[in-house]
N, C-alpha and C positions, 0 to 999 in steps of 0.2 A: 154048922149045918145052916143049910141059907132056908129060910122060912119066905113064905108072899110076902108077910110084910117086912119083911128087912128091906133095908137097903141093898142097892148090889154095891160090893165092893170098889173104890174109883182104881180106874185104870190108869194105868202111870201113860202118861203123855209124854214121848218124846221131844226134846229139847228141839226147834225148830231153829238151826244153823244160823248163823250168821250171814248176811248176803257178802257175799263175794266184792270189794270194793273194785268199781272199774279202776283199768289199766291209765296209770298217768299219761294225758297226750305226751307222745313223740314230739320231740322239739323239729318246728319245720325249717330247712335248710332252703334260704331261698338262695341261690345264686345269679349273679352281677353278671350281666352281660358283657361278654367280650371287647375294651376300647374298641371304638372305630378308629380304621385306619386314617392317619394325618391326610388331612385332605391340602388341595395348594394353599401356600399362604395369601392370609386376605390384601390385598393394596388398600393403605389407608386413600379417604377418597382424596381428589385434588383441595389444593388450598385454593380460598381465594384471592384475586387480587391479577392485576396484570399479568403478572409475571408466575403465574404457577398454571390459571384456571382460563380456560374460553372465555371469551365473551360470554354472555347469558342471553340466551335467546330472547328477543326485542318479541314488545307486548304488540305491534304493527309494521306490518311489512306488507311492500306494494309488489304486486304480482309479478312485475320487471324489475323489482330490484335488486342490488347485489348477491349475490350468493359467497358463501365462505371460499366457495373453491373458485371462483371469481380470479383472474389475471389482475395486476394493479392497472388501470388507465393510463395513457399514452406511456405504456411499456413497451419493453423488446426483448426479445428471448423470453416471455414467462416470469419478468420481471427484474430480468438478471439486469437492467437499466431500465431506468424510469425519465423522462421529462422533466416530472413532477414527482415530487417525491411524497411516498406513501409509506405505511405501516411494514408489508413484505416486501419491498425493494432491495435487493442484493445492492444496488448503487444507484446513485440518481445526480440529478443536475441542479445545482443551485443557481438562481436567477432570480431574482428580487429588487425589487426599486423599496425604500427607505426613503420617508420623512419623519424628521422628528425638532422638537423645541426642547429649549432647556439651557443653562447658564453656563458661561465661559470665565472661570476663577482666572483674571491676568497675575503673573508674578509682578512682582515689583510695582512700584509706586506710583507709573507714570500713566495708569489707564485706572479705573473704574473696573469693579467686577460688571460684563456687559449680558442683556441679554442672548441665546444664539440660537440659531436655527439651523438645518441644511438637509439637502436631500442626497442621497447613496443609491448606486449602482453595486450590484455586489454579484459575486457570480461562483462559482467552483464546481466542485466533487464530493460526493461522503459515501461512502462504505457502512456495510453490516459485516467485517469478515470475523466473527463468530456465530452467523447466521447456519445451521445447518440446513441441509437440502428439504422438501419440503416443511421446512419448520419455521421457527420466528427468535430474535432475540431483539432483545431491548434496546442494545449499544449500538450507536455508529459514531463514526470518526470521519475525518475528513479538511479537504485545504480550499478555503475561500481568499479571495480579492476584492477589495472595493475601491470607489473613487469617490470620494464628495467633497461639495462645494456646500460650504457655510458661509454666513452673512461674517463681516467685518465691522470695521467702528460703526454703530449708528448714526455719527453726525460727527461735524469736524469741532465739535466743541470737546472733542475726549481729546487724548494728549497724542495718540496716535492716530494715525486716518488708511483703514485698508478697505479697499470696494469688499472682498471676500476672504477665505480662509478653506484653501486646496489642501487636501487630504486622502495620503495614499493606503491601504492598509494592506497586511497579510496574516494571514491569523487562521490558528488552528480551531474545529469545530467539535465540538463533544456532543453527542445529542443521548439524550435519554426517553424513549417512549413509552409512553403509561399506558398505550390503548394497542391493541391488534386492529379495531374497526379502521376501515378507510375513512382518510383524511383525522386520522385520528391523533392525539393530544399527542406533543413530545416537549420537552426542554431543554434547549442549546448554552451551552458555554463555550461562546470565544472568546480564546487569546490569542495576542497576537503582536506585532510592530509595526508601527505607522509610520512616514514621513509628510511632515507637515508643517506649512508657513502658521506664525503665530504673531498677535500685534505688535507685540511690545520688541520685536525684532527684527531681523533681515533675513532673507534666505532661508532656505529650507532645514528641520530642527526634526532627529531621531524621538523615539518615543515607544510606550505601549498600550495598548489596547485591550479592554474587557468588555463584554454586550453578554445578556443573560438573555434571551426571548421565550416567550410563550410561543408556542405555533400549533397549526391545526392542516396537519398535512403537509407538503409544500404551497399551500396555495397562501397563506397567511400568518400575520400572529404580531404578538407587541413585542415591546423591545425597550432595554434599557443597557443603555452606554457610555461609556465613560474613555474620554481621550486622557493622557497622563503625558504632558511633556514638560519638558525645563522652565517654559515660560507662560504654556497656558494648560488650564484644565477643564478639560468640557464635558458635562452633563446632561447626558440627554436622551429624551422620553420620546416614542415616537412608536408608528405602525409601519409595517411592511407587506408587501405582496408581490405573488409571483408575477413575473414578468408576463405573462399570457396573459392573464385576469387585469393586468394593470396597464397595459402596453398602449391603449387608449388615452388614459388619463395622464400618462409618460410623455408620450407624444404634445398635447396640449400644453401640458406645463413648461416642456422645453421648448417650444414655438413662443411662449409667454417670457422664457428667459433670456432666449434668444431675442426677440423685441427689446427686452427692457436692457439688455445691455449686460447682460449677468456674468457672458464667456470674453465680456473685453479681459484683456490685460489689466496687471493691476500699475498702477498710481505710482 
């Protein structure tokens, strides 16, 4: 019996659940874009260096100056012949006056090694023919002639006595150029065979011929050459230039040689 003052009875309390634990995230699938399709292959860039890369565009340049696409000067056909020989010349004209100094080694016993000198006429042709059409290459080839007159004994106190020393040459031309610019760098190797009087003998004596030059253009450059015969051996350093640019101070000098006596005969 429940009385006021009792207690009331406690009421059973239902167990309140457990919460429900969330759902483990879903693993996210990301997916990879499709390759892109090969695109051209890249060209690695040019090398440098003459022979692979342009010229590099110069830090000054005057408003009339050359341009790349520029004709070589005293050319013909677009360069297929030149005067003067240049960087893009299919073929050109050699023509050059030579002077140079330097020692005559005599064989045998009866002279002194003496000093020697002389001046050259030299003339020919040279080719690019691995040149393609609008393009450039490095190599030309080609066939020169020369003629010079070198001094003889200095004084009749040597054992032999020549007023000079006439020398013929023919010799083949190797050229290699480093530059594309006009009048730009190259370097020549002749070889070749000469016919040539020498002191210490009579008559005209076979032989060969090497000259390595600097050049700048056809218009200039040094030179170093060497005569190779039976009885004499000649060494010798000198400059040259194209017959245009020189053909003034050529003139003078053979008016001078011709005075002094230089084309008598010899002794």
């Amino acid at each position: 019996m429940v009385t006021p003052d009792s207690e009331p009875a406690p009421t059973e309390v239902a167990p309140t659940p457990a919460p429900t634990p969330a759902p483990a995230p879903s693993a996210v699938v990301v997916l990879a874009p499709p390759p892109a399709a090969p695109g051209p292959a890249r060209t690695p860039p040019p090398e440098h260096g003459p022979f692979f890369a342009g010229e590099p565009a110069s830090e000054t340049a005057f408003p009339n100056g050359p341009r790349t696409t520029d004709k070589p000067r005293l050319s013909i056909g677009g360069g297929a012949f030149c005067f003067v020989d240049d960087a893009f010349c299919k073929s050109s004209l050699i023509l050059t006056a030579d002077v140079g100094i330097g020692v005559n080694i005599v064989g045998g016993t009866r002279s002194p090694d003496l000093p020697y000198a002389h001046f050259n006429f030299r003339g020919g042709v040279v080719f690019k023919p691995l040149m393609r059409k609008d393009g450039w290459h490095p190599w030309g080839i080609g066939l020169v002639g020369s003629w010079s007159r070198g001094t003889g004994a200095p004084s009749k106190e040597t054992a032999v006595v020549s007023p000079h020393t006439d020398t013929w040459r023919v010799s083949v031309v190797n050229q290699m150029w480093l530059s594309k610019k006009r009048n730009g760098f190259h370097l020549d190797l002749d070889l070749g065979l000469i016919r040539s009087t020498v002191l210490d003998g009579k008559g005209q004596f076979f032989g060969t011929n090497a000259s390595l030059s600097a050049n700048w253009g056809g218009w200039g450059g040094i030179f170093m050459s060497g005569d190779f015969l039976d009885h004499d051996t000649r060494v010798v350093f000198g400059f040259r230039g194209h017959g245009i640019a020189t053909a003034p101070a050529i003139g003078l000098i053979l008016l001078g040689l011709l005075a002094g006596g230089a084309f008598g005969g010899a002794q």
